[in-house]
DRENDO-1510 file (C-alpha; in Angstrom, 1 decimal, always signed):
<recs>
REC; n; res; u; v; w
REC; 1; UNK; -3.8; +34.8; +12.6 .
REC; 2; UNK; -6.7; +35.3; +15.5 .
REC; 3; UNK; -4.7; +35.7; +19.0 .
REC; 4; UNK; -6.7; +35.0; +21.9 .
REC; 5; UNK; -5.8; +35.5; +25.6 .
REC; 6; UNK; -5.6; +32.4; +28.3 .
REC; 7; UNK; -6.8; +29.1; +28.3 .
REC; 8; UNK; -10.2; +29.3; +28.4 .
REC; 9; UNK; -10.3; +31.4; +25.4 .
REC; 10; UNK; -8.2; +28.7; +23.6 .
REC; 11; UNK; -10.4; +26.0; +24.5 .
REC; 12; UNK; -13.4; +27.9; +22.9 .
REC; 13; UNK; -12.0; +29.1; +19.9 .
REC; 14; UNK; -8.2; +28.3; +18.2 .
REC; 15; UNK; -8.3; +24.6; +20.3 .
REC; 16; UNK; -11.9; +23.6; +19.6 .
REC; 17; UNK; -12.2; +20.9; +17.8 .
REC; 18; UNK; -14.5; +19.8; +15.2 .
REC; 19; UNK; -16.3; +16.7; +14.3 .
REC; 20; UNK; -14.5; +14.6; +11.4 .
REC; 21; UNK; -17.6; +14.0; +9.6 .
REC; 22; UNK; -18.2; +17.7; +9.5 .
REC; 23; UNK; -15.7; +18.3; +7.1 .
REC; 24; UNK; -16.9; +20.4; +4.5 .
REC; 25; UNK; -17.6; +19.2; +0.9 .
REC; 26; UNK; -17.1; +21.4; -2.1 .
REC; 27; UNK; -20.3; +21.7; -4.1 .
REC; 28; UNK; -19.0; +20.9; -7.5 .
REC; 29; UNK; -17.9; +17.3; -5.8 .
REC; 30; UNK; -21.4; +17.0; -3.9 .
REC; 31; UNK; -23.0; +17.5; -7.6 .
REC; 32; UNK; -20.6; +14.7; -9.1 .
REC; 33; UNK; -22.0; +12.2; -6.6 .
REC; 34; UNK; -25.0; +12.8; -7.1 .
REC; 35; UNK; -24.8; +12.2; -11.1 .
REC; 36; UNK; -23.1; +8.9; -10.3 .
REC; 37; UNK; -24.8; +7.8; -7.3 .
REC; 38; UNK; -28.3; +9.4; -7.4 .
REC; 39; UNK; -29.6; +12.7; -5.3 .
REC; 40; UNK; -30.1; +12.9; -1.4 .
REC; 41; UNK; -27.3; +10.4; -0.3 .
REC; 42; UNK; -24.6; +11.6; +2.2 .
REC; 43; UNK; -21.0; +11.1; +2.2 .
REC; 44; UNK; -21.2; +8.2; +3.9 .
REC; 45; UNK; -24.1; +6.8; +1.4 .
REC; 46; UNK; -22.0; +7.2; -1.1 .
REC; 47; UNK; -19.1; +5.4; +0.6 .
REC; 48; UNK; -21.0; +2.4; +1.2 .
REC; 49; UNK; -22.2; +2.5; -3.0 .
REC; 50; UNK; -18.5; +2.7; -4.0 .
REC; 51; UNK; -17.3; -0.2; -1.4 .
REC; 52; UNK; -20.6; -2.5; -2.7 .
REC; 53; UNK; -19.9; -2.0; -6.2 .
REC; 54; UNK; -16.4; -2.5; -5.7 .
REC; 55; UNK; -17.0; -5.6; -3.3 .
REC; 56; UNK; -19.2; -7.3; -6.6 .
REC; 57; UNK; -17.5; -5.8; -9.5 .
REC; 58; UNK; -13.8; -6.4; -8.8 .
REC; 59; UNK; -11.6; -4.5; -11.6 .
REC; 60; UNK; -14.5; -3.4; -14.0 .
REC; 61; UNK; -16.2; -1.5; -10.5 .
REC; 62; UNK; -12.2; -0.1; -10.1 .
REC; 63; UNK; -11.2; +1.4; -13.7 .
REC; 64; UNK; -15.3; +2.8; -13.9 .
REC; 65; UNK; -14.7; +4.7; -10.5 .
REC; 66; UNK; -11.2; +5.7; -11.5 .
REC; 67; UNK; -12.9; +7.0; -14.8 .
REC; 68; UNK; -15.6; +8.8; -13.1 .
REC; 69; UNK; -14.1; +10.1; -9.6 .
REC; 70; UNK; -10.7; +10.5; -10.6 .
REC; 71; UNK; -11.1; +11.1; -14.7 .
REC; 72; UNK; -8.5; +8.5; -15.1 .
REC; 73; UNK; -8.2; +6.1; -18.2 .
REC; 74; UNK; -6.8; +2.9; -16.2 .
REC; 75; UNK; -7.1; -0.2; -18.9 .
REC; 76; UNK; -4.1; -2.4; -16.6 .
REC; 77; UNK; -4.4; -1.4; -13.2 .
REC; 78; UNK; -1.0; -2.9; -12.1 .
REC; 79; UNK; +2.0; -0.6; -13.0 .
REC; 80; UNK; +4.2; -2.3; -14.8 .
REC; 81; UNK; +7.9; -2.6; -14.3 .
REC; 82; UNK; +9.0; -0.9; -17.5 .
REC; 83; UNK; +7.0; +1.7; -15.8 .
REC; 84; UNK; +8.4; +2.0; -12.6 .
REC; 85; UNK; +12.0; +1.7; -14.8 .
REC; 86; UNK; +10.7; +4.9; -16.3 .
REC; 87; UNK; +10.3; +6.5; -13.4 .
REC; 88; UNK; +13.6; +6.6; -12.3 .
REC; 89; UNK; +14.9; +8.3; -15.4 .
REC; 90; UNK; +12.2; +11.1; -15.2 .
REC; 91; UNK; +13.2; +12.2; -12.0 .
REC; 92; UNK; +16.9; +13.9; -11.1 .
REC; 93; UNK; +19.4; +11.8; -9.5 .
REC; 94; UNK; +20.0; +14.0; -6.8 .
REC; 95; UNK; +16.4; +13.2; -5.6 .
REC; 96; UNK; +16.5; +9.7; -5.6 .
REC; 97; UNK; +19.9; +9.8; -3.6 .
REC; 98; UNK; +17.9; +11.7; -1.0 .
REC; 99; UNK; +14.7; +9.4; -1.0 .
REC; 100; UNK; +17.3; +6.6; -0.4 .
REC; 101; UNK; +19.1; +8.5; +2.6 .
REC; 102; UNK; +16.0; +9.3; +3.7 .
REC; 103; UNK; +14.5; +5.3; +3.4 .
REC; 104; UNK; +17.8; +4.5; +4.8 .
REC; 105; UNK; +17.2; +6.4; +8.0 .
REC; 106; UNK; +13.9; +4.8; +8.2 .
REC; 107; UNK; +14.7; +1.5; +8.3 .
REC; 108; UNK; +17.5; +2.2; +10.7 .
REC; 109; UNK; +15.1; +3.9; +13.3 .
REC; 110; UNK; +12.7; +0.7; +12.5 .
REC; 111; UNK; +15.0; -2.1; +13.2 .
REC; 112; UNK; +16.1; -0.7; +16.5 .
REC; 113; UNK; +12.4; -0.3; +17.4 .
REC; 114; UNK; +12.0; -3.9; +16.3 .
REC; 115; UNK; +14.4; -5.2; +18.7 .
REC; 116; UNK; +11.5; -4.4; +21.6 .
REC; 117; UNK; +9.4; -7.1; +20.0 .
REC; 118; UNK; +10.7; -10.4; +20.7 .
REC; 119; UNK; +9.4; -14.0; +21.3 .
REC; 120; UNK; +9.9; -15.5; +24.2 .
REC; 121; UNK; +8.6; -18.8; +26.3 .
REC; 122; UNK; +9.7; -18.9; +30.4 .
REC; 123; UNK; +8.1; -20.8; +32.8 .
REC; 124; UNK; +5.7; -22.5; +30.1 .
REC; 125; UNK; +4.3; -19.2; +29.3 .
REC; 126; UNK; +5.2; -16.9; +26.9 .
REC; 127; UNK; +4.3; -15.2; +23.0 .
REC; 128; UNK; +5.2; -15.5; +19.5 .
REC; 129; UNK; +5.6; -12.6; +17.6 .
REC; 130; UNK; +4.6; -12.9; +13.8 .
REC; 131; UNK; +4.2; -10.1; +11.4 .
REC; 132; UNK; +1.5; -9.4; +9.1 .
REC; 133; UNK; +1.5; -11.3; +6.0 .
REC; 134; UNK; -0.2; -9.0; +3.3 .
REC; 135; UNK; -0.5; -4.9; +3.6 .
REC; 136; UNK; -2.1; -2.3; +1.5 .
REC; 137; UNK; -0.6; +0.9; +2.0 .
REC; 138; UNK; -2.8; +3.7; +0.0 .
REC; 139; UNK; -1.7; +7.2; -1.0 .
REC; 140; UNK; -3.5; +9.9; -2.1 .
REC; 141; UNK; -2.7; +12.8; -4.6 .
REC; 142; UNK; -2.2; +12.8; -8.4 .
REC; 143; UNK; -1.2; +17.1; -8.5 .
REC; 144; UNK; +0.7; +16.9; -4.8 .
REC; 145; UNK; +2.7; +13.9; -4.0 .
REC; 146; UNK; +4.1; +12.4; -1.1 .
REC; 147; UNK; +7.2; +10.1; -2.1 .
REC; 148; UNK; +7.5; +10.5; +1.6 .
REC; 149; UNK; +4.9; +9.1; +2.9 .
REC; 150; UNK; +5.1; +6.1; +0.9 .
REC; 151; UNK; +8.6; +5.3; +2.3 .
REC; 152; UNK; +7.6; +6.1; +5.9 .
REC; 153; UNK; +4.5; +3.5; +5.2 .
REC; 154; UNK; +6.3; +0.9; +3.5 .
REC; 155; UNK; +9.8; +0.9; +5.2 .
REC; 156; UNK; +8.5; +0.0; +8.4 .
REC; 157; UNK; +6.6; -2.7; +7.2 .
REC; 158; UNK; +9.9; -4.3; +5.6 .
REC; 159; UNK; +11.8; -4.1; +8.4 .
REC; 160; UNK; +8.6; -6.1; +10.7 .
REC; 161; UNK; +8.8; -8.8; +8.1 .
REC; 162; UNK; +5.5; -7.6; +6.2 .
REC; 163; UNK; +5.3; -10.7; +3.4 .
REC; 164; UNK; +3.6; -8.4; +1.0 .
REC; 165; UNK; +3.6; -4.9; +0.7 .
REC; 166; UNK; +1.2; -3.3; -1.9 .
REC; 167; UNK; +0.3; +0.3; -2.8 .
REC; 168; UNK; -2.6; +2.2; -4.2 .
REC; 169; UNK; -2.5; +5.0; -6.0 .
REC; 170; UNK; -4.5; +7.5; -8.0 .
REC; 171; UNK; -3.8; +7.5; -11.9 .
REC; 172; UNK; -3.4; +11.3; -13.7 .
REC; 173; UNK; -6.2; +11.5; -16.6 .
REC; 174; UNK; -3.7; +9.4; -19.2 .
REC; 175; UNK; -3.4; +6.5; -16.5 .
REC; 176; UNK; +0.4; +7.0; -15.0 .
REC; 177; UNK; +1.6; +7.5; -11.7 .
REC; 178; UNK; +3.9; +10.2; -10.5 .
REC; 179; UNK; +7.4; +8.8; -11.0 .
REC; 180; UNK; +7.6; +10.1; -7.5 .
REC; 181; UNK; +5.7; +7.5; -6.2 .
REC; 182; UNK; +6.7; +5.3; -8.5 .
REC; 183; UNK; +10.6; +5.5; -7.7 .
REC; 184; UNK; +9.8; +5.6; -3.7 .
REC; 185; UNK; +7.9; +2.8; -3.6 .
REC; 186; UNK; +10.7; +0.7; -5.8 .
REC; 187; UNK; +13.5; +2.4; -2.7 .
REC; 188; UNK; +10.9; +0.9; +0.4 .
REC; 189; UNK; +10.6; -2.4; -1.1 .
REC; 190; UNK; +6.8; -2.3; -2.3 .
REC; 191; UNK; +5.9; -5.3; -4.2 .
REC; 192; UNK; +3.3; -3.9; -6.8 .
REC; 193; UNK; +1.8; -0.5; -7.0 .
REC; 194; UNK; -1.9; -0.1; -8.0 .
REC; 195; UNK; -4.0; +2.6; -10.1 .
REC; 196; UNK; -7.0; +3.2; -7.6 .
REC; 197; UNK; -7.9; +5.9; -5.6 .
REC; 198; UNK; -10.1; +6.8; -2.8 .
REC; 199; UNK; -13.1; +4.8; -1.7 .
REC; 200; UNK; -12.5; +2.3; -4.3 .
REC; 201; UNK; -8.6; +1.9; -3.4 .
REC; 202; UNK; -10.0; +0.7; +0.3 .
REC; 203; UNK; -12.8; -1.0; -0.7 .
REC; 204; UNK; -10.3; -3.0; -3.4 .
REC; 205; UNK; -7.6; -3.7; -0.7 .
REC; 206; UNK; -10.3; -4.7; +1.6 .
REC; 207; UNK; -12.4; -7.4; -0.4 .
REC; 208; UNK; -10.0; -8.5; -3.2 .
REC; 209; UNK; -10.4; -8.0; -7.2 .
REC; 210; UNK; -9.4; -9.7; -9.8 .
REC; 211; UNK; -5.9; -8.2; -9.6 .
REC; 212; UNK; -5.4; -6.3; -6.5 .
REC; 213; UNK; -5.0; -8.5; -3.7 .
REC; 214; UNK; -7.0; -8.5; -0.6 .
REC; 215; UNK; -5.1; -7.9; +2.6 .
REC; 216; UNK; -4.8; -8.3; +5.9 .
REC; 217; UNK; -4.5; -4.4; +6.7 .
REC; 218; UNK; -4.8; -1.0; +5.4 .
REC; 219; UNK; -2.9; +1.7; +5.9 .
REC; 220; UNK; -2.3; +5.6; +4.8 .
REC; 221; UNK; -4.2; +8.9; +4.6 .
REC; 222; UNK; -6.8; +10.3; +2.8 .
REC; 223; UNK; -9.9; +12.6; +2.3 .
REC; 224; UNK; -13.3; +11.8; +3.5 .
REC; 225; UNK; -14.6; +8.9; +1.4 .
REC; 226; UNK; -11.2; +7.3; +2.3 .
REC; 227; UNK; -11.8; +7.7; +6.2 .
REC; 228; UNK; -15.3; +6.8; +6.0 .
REC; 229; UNK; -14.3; +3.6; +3.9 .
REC; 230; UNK; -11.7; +2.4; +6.3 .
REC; 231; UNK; -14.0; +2.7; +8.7 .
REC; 232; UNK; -16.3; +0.9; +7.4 .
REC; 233; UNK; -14.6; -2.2; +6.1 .
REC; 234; UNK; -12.6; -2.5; +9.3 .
REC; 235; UNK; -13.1; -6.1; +10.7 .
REC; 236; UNK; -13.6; -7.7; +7.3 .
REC; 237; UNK; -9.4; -6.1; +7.3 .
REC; 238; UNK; -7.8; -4.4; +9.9 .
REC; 239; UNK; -6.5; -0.4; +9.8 .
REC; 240; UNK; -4.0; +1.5; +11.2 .
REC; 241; UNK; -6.1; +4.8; +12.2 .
REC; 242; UNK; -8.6; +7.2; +11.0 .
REC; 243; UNK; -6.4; +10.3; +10.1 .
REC; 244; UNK; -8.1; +14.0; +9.7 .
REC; 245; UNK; -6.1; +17.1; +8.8 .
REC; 246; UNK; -2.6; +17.5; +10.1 .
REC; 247; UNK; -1.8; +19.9; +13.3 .
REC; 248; UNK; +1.0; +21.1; +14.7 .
REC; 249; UNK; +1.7; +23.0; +18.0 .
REC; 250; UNK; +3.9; +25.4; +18.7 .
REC; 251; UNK; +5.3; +26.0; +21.9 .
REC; 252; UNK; +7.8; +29.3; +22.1 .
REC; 253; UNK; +8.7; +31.5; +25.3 .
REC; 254; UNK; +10.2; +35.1; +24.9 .
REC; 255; UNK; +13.5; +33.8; +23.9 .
REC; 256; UNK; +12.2; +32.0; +20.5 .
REC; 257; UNK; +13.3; +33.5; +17.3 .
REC; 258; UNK; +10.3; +35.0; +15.8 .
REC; 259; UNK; +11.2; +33.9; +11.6 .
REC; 260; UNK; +11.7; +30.3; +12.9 .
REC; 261; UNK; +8.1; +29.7; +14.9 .
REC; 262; UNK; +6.3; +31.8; +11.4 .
REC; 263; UNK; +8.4; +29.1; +9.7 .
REC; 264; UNK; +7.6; +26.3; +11.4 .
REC; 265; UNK; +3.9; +27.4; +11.4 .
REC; 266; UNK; +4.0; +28.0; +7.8 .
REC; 267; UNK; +5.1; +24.7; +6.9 .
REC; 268; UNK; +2.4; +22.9; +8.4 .
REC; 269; UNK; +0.2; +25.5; +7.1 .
REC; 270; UNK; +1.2; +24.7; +3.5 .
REC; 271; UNK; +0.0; +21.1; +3.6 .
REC; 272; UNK; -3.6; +21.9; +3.1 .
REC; 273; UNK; -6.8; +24.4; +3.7 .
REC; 274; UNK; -7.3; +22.6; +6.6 .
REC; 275; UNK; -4.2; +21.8; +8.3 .
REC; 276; UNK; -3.9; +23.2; +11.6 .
REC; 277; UNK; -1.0; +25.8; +12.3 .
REC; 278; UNK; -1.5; +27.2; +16.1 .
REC; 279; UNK; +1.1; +28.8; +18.4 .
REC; 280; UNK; +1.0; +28.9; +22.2 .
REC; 281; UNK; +3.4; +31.6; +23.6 .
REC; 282; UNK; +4.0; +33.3; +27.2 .
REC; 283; UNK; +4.8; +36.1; +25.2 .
REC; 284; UNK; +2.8; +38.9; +23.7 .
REC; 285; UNK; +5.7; +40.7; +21.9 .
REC; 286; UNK; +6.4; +37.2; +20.8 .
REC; 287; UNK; +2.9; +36.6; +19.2 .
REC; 288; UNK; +3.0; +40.0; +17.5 .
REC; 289; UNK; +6.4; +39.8; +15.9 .
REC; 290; UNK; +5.6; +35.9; +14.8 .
REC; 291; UNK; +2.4; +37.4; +12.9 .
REC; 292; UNK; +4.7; +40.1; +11.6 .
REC; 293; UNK; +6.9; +37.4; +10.3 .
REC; 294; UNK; +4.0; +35.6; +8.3 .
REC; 295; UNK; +3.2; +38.4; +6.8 .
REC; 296; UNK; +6.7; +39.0; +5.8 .
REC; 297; UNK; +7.2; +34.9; +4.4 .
REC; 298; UNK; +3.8; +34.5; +3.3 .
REC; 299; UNK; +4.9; +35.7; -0.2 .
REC; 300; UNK; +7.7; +33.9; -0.8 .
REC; 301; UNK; +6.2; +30.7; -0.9 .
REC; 302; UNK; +4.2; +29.4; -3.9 .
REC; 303; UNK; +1.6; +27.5; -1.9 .
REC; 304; UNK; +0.7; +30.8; +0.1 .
REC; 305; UNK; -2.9; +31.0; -0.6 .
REC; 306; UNK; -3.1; +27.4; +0.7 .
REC; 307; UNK; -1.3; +28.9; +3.5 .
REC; 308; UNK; -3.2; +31.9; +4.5 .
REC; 309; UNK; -6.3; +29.5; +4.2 .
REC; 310; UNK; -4.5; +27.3; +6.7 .
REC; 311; UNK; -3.4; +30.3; +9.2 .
REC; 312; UNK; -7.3; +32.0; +9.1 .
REC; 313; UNK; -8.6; +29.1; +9.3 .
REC; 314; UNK; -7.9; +26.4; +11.9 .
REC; 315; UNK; -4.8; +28.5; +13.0 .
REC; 316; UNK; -4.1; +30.4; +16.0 .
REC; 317; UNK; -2.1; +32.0; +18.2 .
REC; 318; UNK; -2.9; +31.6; +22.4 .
REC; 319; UNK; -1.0; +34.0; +25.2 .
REC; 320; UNK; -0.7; +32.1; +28.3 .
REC; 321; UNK; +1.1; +33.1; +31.7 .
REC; 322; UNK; +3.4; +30.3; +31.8 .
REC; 323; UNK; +5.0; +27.2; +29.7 .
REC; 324; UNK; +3.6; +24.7; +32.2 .
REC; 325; UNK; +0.0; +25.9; +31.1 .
REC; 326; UNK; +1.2; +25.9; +27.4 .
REC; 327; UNK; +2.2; +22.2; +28.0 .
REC; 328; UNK; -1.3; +21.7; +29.4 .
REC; 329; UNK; -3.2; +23.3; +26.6 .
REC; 330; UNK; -0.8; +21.2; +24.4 .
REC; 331; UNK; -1.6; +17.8; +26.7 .
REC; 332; UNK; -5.9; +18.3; +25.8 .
REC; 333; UNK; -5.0; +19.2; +22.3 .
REC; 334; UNK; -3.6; +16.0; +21.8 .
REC; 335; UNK; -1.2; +17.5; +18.6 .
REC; 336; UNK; +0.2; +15.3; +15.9 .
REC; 337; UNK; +3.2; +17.4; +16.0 .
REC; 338; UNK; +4.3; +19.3; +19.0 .
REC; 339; UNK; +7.6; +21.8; +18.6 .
REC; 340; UNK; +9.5; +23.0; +21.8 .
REC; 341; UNK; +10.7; +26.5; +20.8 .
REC; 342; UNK; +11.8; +27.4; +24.3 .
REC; 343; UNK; +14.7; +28.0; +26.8 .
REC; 344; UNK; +15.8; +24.5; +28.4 .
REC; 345; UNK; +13.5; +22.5; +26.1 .
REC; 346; UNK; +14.7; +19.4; +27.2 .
REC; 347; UNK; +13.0; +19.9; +30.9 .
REC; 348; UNK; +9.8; +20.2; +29.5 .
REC; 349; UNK; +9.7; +17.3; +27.3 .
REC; 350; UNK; +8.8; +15.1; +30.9 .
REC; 351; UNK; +5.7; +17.4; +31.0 .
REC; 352; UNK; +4.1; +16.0; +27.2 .
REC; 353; UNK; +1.7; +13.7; +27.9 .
REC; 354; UNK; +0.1; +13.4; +24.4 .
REC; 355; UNK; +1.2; +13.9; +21.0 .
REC; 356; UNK; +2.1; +12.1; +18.0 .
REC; 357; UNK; +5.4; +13.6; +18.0 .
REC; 358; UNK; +7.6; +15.8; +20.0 .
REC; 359; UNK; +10.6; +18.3; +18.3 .
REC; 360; UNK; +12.9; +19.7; +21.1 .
REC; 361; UNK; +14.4; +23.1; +20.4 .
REC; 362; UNK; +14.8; +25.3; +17.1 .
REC; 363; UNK; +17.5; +22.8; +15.1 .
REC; 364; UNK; +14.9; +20.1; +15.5 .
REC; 365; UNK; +12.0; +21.7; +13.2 .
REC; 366; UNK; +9.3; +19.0; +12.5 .
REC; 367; UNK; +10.3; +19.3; +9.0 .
REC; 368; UNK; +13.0; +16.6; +9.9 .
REC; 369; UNK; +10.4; +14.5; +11.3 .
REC; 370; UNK; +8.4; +14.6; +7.7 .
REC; 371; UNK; +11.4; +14.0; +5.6 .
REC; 372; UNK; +14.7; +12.5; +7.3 .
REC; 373; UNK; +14.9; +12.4; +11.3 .
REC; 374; UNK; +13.8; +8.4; +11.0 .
REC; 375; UNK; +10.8; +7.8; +12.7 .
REC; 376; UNK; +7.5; +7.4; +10.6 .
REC; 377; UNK; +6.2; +10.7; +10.2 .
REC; 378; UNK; +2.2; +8.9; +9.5 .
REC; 379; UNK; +1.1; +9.8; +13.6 .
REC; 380; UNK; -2.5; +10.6; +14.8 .
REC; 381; UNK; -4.4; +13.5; +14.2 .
REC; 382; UNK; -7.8; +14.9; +15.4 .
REC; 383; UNK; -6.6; +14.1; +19.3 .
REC; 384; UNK; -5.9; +10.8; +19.0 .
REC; 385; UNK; -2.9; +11.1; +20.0 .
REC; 386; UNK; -4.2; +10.6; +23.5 .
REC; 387; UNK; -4.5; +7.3; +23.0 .
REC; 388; UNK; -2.8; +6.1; +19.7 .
REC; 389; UNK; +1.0; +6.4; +18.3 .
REC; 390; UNK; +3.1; +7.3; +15.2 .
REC; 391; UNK; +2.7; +4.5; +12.4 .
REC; 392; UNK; +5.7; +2.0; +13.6 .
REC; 393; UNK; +6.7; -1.9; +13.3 .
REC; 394; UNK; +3.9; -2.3; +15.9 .
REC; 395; UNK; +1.2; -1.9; +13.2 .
REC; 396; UNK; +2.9; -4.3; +11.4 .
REC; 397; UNK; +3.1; -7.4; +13.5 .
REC; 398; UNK; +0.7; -9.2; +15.9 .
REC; 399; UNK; +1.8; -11.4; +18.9 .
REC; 400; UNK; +0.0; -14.9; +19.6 .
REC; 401; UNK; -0.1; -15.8; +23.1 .
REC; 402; UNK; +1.9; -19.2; +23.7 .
REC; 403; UNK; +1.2; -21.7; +26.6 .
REC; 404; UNK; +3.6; -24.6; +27.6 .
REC; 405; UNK; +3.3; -25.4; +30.9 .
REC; 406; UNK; +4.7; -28.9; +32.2 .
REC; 407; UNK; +3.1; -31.3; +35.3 .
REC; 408; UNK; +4.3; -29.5; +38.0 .
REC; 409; UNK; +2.8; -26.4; +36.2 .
REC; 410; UNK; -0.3; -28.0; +35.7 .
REC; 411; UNK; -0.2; -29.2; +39.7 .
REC; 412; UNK; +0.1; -24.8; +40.6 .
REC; 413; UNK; -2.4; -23.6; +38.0 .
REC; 414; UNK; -5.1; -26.2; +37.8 .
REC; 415; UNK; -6.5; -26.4; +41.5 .
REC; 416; UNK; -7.2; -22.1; +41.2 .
REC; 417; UNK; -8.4; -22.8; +37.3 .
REC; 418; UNK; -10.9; -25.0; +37.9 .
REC; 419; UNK; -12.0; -23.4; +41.3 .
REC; 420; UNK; -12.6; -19.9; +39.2 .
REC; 421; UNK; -14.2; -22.1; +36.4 .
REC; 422; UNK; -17.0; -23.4; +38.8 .
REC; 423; UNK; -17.7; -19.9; +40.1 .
REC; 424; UNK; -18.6; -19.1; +37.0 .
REC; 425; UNK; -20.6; -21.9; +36.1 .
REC; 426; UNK; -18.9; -23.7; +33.3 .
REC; 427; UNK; -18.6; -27.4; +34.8 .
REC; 428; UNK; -16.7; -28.6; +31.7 .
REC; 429; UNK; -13.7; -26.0; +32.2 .
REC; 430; UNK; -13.2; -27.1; +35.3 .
REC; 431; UNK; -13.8; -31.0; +34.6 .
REC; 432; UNK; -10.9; -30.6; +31.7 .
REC; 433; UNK; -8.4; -29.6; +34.3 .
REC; 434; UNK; -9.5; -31.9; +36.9 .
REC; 435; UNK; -8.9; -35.0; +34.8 .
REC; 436; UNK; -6.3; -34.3; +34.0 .
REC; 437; UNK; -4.7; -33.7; +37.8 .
REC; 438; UNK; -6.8; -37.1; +39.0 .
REC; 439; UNK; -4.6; -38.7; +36.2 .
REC; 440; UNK; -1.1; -38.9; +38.3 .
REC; 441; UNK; +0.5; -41.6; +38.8 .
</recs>
């Protein structure tokens, strides 16, 4: 990986960030839209096509787009439950125990988060909290799965009280689902799984078809046309976040094991071409044995092309003078993931301002955090994180204000009500309140 020297160096190169919309598109995809969709139209273009065709076609617009973006035969686009029946007997028992321990810790990290959101009514004011009645929860991937990520989707939408919970899915070529998917969405409590992918998953979630459901709000990850297509539909449905290539900081002082940082940095690495794998040390020696230590891994892992993509690409290592500027580095990055690899790790957690999640010490890789450790391991990417959190019972449930006062209430508030309501011109506010105060007695 490129080292670079201080924090201005950082901010130019390894911690610059670049526009989501300038992700790069392979040719031989950029060709396919244009077959289907005609020559000269952007991403975007294309986005708004798939989610119009969708929007007026219902299921015929679905199984065409699954045929022609995804190459997938989908005649019923419901899975069935012989199917997801199925599923569990393809895949080993010892995996399903461990999807169940890990939905298990899910929930339990859930429903203690849930206890923060109450109803409540004092003093004639007050709010009720209602969850969300109907959810669509897409995931991507037909060759890489992420049983995962459908559990730390769907779990938490269980435990708010979601009423329905539905997920999307690309179909392989003969129509199925990974029994992956299949098995961890039966574990989180998903009511019906759906063969659709990408723009058309969204676009179906977001206007209704004849058999997937419209809802109320989208969630989950995806490429470019999946981005662009939650954007775009957000306000005819709501959306959790607009989610760009995952990132994860490393922050490691002199005493930091060298194998465990290259590990760490290798599985973020792995994820994807573009995933973002950067270490920030106070240590040269440090920096020059971790890169020894990739170079040592790097061939043991069978995604390690993926990898060294990763590490020469968005990856990086910074030298700084001390952890406090690492932490501020960290703080403007705004990381999804942000690993504490130092002496006394705990002190400098009250220094993190922004990130989507925060691993203290070297028995706390963020490996937990994607698998096991409990909280939802969907958080923001691209910098969000500097104003957003980790997917959570919040994005499932919305509070409605609640107003009860009695007379005497009425008597405190209305005098100052309709005193602010003639200030601002509106006669009729103020009148409503003042009739009703001339009425005592």
């Amino acid at each position: 990986m490129r080292v670079v020297h201080g924090a201005e160096e950082a901010r130019r190169t390894v911690l610059r960030r670049e526009p989501l919309e300038g992700a790069d598109v392979p040719e031989h995809v950029r060709a396919r839209d244009r077959a289907l969709f005609g020559p000269g139209l952007s991403v975007a273009e294309v986005v708004d096509r798939i989610l119009e065709e969708v929007r007026t076609g219902g299921d015929a617009a679905v199984r065409t787009l699954n045929r022609a973006l995804d190459g997938a035969e989908t005649a019923d686009l419901r899975v069935s439950r012989e199917e997801i029946e199925a599923a569990y007997r393809e895949v080993p028992a010892a995996l399903v125990e461990s999807l169940r321990f890990a939905a298990e810790r899910v929930r339990a990290f859930h429903e203690r988060q849930l206890q923060q959101w109450m109803s409540f009514e004092e003093e004639g004011i007050g709010q009720l909290v209602r969850p969300l009645e109907r959810v669509g929860l897409y995931m991507p991937g037909t060759a890489t799965v992420y049983p995962s990520s459908v559990i730390m989707m769907a779990v938490p939408a269980r435990v708010a009280g979601v009423s329905e919970v539905y997920l999307a899915s690309p179909a392989r070529a003969d129509g199925s689902v990974s029994p992956l998917k299949l098995v961890a969405a039966d574990i989180a409590g998903v009511d019906a799984v759906f063969r659709a992918g990408g723009a058309h998953a969204v676009a179906a979630f977001a206007y209704g078809t004849e058999t997937i459901p419209r809802v109320d709000k989208i969630c989950g990850p995806g490429n470019i046309w999946v981005t662009l297509a939650k954007r775009k539909v957000f306000g005819v449905t709501g959306i959790d976040a607009i989610y760009g290539p995952t990132e994860t900081i490393v922050i490691a002082d002199e005493t930091a094991d060298p194998a465990l940082c290259a590990a760490d940095l290798l599985a973020q690495a792995e994820h994807d071409e573009l995933a973002g794998p950067i270490l920030i040390t106070t240590s040269r020696e440090l920096a020059e044995r971790v890169e020894a230590e990739l170079q040592r891994q790097l061939p043991l892992l069978e995604r390690a092309e993926v990898c060294r993509a990763a590490l020469e690409g968005r990856g990086g290592m910074v030298v700084v003078e001390t952890l406090e500027q690492a932490v501020d580095l960290a703080n403007e990055f705004a990381p999804e993931h942000l690993c504490l690899l130092v002496r006394d790790a705990w002190k400098y957690t009250a220094l993190v301002k922004h990130a989507g999640g925060v691993f203290v010490g070297e028995d706390s890789p963020e490996v937990l955090g994607d698998y096991t450790a409990g909280p939802s391991h969907v958080m923001p990417t691209g910098g969000s994180a500097r104003w957003s959190s980790p997917l959570s019972v919040n994005d499932f449930v919305k509070v409605i204000s609640l107003v009860a006062v009695d007379r005497d209430g009425l008597e405190r508030l209305g005098p100052h009500t309709a005193a602010i309501a003639r200030a601002e011109g509106f006669t009729a506010h103020a009148r409503a309140v003042e009739i009703r105060l001339a009425r005592r007695g």
